[in-house]
N, CA and C atoms as an extended XYZ file, in Angstrom:
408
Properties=species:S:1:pos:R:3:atomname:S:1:resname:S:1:resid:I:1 pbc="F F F"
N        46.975       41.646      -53.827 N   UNK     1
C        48.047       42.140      -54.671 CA  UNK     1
C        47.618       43.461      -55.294 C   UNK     1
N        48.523       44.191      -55.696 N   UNK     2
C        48.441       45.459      -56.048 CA  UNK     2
C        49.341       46.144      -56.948 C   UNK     2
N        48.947       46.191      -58.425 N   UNK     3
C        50.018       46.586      -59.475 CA  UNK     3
C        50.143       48.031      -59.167 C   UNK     3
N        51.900       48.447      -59.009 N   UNK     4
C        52.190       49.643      -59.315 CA  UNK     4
C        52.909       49.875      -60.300 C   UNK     4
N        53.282       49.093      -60.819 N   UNK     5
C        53.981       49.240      -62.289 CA  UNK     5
C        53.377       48.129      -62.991 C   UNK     5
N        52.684       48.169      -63.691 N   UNK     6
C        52.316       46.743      -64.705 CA  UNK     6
C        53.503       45.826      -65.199 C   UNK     6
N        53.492       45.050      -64.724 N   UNK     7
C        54.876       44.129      -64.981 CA  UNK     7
C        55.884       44.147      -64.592 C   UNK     7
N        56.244       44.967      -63.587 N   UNK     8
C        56.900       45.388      -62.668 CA  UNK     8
C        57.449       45.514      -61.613 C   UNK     8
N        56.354       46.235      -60.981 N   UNK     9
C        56.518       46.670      -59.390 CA  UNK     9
C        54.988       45.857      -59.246 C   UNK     9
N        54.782       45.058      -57.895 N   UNK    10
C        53.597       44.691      -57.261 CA  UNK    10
C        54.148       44.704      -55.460 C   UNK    10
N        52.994       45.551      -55.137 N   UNK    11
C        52.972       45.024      -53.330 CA  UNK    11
C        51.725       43.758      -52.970 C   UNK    11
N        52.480       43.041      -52.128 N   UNK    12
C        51.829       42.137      -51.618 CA  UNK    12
C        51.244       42.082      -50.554 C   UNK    12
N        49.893       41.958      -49.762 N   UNK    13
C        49.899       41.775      -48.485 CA  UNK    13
C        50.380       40.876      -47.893 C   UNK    13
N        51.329       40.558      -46.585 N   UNK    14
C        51.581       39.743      -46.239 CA  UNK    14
C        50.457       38.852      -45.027 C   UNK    14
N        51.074       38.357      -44.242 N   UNK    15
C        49.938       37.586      -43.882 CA  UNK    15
C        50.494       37.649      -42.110 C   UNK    15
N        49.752       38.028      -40.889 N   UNK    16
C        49.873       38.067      -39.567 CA  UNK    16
C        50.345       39.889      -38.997 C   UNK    16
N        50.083       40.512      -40.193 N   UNK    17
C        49.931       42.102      -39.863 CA  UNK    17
C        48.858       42.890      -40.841 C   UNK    17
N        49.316       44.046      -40.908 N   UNK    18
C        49.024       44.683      -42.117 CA  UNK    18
C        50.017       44.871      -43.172 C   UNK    18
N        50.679       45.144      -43.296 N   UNK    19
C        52.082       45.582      -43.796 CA  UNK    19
C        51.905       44.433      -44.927 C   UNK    19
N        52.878       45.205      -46.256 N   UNK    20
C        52.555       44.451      -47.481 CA  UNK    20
C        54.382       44.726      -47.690 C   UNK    20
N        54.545       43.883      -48.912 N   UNK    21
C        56.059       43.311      -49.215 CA  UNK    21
C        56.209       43.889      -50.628 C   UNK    21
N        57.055       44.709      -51.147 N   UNK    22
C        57.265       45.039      -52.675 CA  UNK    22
C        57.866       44.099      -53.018 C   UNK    22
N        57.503       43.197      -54.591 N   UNK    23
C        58.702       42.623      -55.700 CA  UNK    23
C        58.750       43.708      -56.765 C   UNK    23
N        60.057       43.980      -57.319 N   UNK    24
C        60.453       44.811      -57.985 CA  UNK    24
C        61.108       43.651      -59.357 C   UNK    24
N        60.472       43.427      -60.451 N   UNK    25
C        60.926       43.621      -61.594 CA  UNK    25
C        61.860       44.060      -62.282 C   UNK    25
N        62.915       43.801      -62.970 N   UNK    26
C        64.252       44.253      -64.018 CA  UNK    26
C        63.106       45.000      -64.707 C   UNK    26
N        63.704       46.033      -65.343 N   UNK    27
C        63.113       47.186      -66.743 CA  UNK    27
C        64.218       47.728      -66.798 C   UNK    27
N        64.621       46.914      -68.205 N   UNK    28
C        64.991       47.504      -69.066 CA  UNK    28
C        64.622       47.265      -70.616 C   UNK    28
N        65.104       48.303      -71.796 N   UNK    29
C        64.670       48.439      -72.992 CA  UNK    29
C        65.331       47.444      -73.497 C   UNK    29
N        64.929       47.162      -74.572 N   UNK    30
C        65.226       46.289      -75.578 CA  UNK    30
C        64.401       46.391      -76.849 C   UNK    30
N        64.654       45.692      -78.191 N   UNK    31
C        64.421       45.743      -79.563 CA  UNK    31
C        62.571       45.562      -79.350 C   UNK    31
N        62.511       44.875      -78.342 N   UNK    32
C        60.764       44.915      -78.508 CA  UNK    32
C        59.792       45.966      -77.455 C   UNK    32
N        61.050       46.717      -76.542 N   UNK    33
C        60.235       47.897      -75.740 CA  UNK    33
C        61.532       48.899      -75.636 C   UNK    33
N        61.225       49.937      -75.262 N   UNK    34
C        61.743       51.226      -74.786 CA  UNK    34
C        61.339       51.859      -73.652 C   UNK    34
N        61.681       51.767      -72.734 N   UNK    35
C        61.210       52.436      -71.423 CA  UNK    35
C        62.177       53.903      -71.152 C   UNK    35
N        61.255       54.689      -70.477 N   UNK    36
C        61.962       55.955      -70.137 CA  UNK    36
C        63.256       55.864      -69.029 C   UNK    36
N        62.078       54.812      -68.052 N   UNK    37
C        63.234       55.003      -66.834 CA  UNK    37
C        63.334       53.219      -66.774 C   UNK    37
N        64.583       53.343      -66.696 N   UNK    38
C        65.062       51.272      -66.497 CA  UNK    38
C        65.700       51.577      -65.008 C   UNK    38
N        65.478       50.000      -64.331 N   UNK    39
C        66.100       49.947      -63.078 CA  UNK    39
C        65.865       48.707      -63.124 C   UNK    39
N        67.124       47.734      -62.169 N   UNK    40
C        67.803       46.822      -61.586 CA  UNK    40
C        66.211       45.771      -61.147 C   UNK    40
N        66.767       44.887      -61.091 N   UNK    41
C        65.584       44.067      -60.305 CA  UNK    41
C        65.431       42.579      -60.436 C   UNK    41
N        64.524       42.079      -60.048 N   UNK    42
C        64.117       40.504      -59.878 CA  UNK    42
C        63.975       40.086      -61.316 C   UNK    42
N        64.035       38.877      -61.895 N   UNK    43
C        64.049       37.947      -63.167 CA  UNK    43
C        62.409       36.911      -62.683 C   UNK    43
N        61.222       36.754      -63.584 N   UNK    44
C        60.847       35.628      -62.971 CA  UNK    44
C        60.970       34.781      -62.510 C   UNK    44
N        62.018       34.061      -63.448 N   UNK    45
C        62.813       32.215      -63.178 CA  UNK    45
C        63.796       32.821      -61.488 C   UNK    45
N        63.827       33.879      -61.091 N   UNK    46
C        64.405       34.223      -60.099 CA  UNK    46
C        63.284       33.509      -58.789 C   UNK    46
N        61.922       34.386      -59.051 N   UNK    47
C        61.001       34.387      -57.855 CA  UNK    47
C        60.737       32.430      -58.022 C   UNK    47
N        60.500       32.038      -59.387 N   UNK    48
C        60.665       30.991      -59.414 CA  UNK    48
C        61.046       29.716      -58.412 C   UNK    48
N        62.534       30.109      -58.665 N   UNK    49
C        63.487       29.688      -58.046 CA  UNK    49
C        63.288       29.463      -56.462 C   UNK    49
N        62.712       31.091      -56.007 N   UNK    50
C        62.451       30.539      -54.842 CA  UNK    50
C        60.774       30.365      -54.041 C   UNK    50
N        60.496       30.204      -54.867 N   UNK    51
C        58.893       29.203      -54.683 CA  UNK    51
C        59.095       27.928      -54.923 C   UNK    51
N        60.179       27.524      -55.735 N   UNK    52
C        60.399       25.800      -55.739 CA  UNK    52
C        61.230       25.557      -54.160 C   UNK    52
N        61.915       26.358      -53.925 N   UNK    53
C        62.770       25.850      -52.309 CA  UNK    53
C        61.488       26.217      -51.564 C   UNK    53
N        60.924       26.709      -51.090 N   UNK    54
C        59.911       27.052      -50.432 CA  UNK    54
C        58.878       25.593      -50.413 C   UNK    54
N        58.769       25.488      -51.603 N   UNK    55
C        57.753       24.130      -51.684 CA  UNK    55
C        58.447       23.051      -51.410 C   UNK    55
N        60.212       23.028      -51.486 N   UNK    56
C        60.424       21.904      -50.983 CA  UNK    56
C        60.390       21.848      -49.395 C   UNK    56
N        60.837       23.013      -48.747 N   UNK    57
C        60.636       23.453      -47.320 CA  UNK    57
C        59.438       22.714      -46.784 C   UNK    57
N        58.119       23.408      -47.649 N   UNK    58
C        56.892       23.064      -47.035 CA  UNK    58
C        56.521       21.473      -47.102 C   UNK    58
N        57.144       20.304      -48.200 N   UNK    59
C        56.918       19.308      -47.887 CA  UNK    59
C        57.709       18.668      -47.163 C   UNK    59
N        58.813       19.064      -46.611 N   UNK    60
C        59.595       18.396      -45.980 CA  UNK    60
C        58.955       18.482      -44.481 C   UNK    60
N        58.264       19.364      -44.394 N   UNK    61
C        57.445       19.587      -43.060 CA  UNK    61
C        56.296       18.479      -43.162 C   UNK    61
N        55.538       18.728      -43.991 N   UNK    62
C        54.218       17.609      -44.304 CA  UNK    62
C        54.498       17.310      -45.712 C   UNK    62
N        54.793       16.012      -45.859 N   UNK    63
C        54.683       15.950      -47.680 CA  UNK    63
C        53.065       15.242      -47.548 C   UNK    63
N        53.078       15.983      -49.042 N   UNK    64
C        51.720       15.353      -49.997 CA  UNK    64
C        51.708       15.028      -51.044 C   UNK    64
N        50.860       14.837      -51.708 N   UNK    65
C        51.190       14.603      -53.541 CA  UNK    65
C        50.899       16.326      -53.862 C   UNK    65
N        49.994       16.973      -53.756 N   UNK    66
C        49.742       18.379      -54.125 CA  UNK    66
C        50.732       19.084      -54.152 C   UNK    66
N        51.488       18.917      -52.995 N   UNK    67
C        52.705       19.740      -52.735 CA  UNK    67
C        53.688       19.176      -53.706 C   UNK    67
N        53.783       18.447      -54.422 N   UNK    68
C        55.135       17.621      -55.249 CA  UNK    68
C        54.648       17.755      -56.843 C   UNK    68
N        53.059       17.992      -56.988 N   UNK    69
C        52.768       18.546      -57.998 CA  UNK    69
C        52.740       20.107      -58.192 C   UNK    69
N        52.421       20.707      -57.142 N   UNK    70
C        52.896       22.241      -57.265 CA  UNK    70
C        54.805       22.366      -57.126 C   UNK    70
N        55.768       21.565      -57.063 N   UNK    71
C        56.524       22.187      -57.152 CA  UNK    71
C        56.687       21.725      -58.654 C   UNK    71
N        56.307       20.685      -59.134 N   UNK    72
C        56.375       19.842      -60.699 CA  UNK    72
C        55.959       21.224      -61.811 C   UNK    72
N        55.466       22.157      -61.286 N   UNK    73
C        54.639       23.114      -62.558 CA  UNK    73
C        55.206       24.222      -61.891 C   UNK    73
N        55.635       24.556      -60.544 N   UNK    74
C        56.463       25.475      -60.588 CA  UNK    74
C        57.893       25.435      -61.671 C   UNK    74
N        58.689       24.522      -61.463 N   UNK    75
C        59.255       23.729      -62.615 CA  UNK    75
C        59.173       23.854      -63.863 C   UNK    75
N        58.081       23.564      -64.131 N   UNK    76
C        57.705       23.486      -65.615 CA  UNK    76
C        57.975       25.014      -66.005 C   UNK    76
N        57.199       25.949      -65.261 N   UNK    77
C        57.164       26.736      -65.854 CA  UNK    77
C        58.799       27.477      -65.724 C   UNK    77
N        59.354       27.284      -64.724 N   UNK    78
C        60.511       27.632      -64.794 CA  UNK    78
C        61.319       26.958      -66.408 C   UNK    78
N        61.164       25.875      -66.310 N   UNK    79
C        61.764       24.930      -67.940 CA  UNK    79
C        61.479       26.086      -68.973 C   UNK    79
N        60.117       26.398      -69.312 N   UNK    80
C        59.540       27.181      -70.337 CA  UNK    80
C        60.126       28.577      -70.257 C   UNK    80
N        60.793       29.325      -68.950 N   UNK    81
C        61.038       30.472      -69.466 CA  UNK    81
C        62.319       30.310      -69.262 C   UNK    81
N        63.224       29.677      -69.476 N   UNK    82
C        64.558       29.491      -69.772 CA  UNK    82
C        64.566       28.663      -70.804 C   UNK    82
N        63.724       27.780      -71.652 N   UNK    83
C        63.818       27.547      -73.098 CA  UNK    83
C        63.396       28.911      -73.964 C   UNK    83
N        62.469       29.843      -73.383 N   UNK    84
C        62.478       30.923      -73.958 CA  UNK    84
C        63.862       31.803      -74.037 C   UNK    84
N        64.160       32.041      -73.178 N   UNK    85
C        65.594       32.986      -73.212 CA  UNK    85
C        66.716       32.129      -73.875 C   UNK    85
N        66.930       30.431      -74.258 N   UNK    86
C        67.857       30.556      -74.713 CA  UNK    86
C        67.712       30.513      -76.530 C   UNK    86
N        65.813       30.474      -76.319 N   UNK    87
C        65.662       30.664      -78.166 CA  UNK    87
C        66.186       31.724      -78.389 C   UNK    87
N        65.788       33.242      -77.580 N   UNK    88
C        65.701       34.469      -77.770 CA  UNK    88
C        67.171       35.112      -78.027 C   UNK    88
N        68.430       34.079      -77.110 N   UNK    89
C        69.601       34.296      -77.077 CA  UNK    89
C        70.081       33.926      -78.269 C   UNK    89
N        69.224       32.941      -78.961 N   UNK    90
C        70.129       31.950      -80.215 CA  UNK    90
C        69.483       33.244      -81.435 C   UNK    90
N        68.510       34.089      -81.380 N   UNK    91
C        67.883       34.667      -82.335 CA  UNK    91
C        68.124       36.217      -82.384 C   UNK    91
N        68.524       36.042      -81.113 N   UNK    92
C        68.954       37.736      -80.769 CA  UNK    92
C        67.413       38.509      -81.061 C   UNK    92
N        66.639       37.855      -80.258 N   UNK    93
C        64.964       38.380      -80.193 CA  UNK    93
C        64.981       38.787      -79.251 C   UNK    93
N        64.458       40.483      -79.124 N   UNK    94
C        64.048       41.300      -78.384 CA  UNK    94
C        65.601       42.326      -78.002 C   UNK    94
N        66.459       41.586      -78.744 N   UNK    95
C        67.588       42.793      -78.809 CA  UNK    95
C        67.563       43.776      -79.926 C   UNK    95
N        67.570       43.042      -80.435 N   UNK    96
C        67.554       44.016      -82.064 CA  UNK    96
C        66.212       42.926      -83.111 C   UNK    96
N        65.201       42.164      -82.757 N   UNK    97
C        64.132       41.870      -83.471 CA  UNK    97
C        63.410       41.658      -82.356 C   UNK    97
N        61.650       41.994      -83.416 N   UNK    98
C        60.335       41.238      -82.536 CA  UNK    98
C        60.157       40.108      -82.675 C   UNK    98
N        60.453       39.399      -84.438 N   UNK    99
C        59.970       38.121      -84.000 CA  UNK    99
C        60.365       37.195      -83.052 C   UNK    99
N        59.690       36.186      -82.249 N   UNK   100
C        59.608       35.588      -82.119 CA  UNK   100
C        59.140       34.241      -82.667 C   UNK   100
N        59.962       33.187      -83.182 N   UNK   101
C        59.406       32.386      -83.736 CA  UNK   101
C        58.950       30.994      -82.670 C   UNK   101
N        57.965       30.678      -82.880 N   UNK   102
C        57.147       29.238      -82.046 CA  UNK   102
C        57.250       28.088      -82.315 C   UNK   102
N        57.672       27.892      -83.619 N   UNK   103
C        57.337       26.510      -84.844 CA  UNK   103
C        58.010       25.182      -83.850 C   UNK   103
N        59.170       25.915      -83.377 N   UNK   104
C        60.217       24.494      -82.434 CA  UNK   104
C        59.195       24.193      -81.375 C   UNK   104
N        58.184       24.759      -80.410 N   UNK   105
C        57.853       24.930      -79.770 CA  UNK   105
C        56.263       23.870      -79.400 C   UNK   105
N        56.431       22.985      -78.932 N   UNK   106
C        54.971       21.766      -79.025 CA  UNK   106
C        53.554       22.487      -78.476 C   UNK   106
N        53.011       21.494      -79.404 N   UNK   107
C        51.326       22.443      -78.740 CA  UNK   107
C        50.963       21.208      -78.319 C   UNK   107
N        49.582       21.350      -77.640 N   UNK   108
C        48.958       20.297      -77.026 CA  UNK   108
C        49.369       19.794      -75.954 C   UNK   108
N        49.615       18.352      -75.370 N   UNK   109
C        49.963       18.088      -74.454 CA  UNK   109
C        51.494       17.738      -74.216 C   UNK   109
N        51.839       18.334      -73.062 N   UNK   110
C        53.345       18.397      -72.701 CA  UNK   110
C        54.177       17.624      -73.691 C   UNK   110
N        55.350       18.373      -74.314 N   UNK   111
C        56.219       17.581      -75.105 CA  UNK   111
C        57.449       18.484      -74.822 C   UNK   111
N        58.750       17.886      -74.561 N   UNK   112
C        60.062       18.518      -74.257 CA  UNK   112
C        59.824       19.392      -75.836 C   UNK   112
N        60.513       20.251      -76.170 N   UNK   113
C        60.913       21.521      -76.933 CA  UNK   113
C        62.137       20.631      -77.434 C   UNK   113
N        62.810       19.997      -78.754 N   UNK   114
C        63.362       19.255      -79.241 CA  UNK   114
C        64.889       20.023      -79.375 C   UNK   114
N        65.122       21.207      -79.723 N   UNK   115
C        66.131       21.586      -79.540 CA  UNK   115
C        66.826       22.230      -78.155 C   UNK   115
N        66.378       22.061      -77.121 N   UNK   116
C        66.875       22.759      -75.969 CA  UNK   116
C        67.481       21.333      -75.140 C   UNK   116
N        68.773       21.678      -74.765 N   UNK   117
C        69.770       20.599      -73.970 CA  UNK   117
C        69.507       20.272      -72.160 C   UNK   117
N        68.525       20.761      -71.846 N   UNK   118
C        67.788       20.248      -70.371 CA  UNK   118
C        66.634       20.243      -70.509 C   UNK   118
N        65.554       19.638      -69.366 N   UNK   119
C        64.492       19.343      -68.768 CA  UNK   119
C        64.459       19.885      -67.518 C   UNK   119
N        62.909       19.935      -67.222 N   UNK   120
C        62.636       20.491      -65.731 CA  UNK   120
C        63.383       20.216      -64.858 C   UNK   120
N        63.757       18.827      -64.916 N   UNK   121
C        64.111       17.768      -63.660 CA  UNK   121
C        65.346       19.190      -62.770 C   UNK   121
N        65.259       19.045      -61.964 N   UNK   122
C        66.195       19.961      -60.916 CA  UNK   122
C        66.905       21.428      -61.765 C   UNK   122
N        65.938       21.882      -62.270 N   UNK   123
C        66.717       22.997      -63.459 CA  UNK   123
C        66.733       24.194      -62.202 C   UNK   123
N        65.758       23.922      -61.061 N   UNK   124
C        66.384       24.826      -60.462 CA  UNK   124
C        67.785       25.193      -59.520 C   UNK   124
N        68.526       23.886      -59.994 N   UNK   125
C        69.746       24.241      -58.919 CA  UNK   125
C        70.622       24.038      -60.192 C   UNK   125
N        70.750       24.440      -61.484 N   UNK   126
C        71.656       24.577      -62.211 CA  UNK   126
C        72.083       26.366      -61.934 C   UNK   126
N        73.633       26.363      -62.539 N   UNK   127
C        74.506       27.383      -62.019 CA  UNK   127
C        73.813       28.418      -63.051 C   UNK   127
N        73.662       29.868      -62.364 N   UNK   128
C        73.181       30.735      -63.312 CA  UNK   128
C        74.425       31.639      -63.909 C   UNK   128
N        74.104       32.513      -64.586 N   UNK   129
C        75.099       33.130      -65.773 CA  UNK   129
C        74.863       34.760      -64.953 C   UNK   129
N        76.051       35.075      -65.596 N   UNK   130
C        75.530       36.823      -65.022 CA  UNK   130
C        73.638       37.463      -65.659 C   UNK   130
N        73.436       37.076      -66.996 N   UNK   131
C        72.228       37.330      -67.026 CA  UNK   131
C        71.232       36.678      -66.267 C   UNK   131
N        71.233       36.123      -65.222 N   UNK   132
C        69.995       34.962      -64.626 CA  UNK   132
C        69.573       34.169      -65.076 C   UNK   132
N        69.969       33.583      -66.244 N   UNK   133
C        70.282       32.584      -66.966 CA  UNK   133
C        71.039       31.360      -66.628 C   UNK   133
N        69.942       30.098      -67.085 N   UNK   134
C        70.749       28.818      -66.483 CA  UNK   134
C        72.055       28.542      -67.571 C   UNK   134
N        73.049       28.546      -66.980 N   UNK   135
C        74.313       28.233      -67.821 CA  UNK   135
C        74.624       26.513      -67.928 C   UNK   135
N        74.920       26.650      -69.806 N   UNK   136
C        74.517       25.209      -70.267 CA  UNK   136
C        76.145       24.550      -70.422 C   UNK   136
């Protein structure tokens, strides 16, 4: 892998040539950055999205337990950054404020986030919103 934009732009090598694959990143500004130049692009919970079909692809070919736990934390983490965006939506954080507040937010070992209305379980085939956002 190879950062050309930090958070951004990365090329990938792919695998049975030489030749490498760009993902391109959304940039744009908001209350907690300002960028010069903004342009169009991929959402994480996007690439997400499709590393969980991918992993279901790949066990449907060979299942394992590994494979059903890597799509379980692909998941997860998908859960976590769409409980983030809909705190951020309820707080209007990173539009017009920095804080971020955590307090709702469990430490230690796995605990659902008490105010958010889904779970991992299949969050990746809920309908998205024009922002890439799972719509509740």
């Amino acid at each position: 892998m190879k950062i050309i934009d930090p958070g951004h732009i990365y090329e990938l090598r792919q695998l049975g040539d030489e030749n490498t694959q760009t993902i391109k990143f959304i940039k744009r500004s908001g209350g907690a950055v300002q960028y010069d130049k903004e342009w169009a692009g991929l959402q994480t919970q996007e690439i997400l999205r499709a590393l969980i079909d991918r992993t279901n692809y790949l066990n449907n070919i060979l299942p394992c337990k590994e494979t059903m736990e890597a799509k379980r934390c692909l998941q997860m983490a998908l859960y976590w950054y769409e409980v983030r965006a809909l705190r951020r939506k309820r707080s209007q954080t990173n539009r017009t404020t920095l804080d971020h507040n955590d307090i709702e937010t469990p430490h230690g070992e796995f605990q659902y986030a008490r105010d958010i209305p889904f779970d991992e379980v299949d969050i990746e085939l809920r309908p998205i919103g024009d922002d890439g956002h799972i719509i509740l």
